[in-house]
N, C-alpha and C positions, 0 to 999 in steps of 0.2 A: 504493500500500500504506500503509493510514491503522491506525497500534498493529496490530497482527494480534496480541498479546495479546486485546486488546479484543473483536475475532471470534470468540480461541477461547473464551475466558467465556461468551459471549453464546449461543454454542453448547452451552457446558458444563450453562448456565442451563435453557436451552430442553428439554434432555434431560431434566435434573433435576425441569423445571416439567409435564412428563408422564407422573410419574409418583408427584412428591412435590411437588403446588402449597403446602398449609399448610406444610410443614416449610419450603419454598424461603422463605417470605415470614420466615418466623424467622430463618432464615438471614440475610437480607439485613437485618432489623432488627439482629441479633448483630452483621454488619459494620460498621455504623452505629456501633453505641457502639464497634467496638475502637481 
């Protein structure tokens, strides 16, 4: 069991990237800068 954070994210992402890919990619820019 490697972060299982890290799994559920990636999960969270994926769902999110199905339905809002441009928004998701802003998203991950905004994280970037915070």
């Amino acid at each position: 069991m490697e972060e299982p954070q890290k799994s559920v994210n990636f999960n969270f992402k994926n769902y999110y990237a199905s339905s809002l890919e441009l928004p998701l990619s802003i998203l991950d820019l905004l994280l970037l800068l915070l």
